[in-house]
N, C-alpha and C positions, 0 to 999 in steps of 0.2 A: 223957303230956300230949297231950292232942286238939290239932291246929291248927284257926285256924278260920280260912277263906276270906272277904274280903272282895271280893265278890259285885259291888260297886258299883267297884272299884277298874277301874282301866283297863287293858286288855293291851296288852303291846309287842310290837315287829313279829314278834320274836323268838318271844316267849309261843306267839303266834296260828300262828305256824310250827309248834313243835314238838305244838303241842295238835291241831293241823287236819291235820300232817303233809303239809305243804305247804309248798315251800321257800319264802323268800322275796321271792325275783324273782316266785315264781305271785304272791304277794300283792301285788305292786307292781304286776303286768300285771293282775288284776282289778280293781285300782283304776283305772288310767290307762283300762279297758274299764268303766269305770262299774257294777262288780259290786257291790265292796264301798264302804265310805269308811271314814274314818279322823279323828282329829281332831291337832291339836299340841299337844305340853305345851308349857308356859313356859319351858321349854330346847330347842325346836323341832324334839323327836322325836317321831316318827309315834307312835299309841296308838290304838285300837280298843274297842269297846265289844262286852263278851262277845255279843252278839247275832251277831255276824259269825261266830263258829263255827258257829253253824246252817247261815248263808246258805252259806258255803263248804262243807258237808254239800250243800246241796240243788244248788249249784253242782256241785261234785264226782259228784256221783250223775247227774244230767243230761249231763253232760260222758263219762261214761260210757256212757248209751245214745246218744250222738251227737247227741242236739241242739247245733244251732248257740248258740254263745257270745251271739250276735244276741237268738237267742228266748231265751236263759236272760233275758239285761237286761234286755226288753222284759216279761219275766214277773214278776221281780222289779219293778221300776218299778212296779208294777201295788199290790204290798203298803206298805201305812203306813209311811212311812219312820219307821226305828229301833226296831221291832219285830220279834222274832224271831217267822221265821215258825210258823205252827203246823199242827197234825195239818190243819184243815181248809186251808191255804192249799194244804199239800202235794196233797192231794186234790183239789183244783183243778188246779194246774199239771201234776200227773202223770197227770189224766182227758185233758186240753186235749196235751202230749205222747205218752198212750199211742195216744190220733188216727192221729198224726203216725206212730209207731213201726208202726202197723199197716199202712200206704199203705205203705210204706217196703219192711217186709219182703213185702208181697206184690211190690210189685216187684225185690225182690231175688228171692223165691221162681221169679217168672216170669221172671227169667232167666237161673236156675241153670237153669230146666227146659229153656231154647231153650238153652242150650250145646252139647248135645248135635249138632245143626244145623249147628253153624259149625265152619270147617273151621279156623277160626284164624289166617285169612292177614293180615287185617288189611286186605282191599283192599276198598273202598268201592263197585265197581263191579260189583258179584253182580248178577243179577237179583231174586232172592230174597233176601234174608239178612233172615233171620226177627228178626237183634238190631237193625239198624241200619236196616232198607230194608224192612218188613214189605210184600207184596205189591206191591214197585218204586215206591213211592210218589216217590220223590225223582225217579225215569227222568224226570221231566216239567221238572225244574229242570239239566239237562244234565247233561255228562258230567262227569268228577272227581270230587277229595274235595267232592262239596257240604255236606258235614257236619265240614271242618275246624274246627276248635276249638269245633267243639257239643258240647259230652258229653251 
């Protein structure tokens, strides 16, 4: 006997965990972070509308190459609320992050390459240090860490 899925039925918090593979505090924390939403039943528990398994895919995937939690919501906000996103939304946000992804690893790139340079001491007050002081630029702003808590 075939089962058949009603499609229009609502998920529980639980459902949306084990289908998305994602515990359920993740779900609670992207709710309170304005990722997903959710709605109440008439006995006042959480239930979701199958579209959220997408956005927690596109969530998830994002969340993976490092985009900030920030730009995933401000990305999502951007789509028709209550619509699963689709092939073209994707292709947007993953043009408008692969951007991002490229700046990134060139700067990663160029500072795996200056590693080589630094002697690893950690002291601010090189003349040269090609990662932190490239051509003494800071000498002019005095002596010490002038780059305490700047990463």
């Amino acid at each position: 006997m075939t089962r058949r899925i009603d499609i229009t039925r609502a998920l529980t918090v639980g459902e949306v965990a084990r289908r998305s593979g994602v515990a359920i505090s993740t779900l609670h924390f992207y709710e309170a972070k304005g990722l997903i939403s959710g709605e109440r039943s008439a006995g006042n528990q959480r239930r979701y509308r199958r579209e959220v398994l997408r956005r927690i895919a596109v969530i998830r995937v994002a969340q993976r190459a490092g985009i900030p939690l920030a730009e995933i919501r401000a990305a999502l906000d951007a789509l028709p609320e209550g619509r699963t996103p689709t092939a073209q939304d994707w292709s947007r946000l993953s043009t408008t992050w692969r951007e991002m992804l490229d700046a990134r690893i060139h700067d990663l790139t160029r500072l795996r390459d200056q590693l080589e340079g630094c002697i690893g001491c950690g002291c601010l007050s090189l003349q040269d240090c090609p990662l932190r002081n490239p051509g003494d630029r800071l000498g002019e702003a005095g002596s010490g860490a002038v780059l305490f808590g700047d990463a």
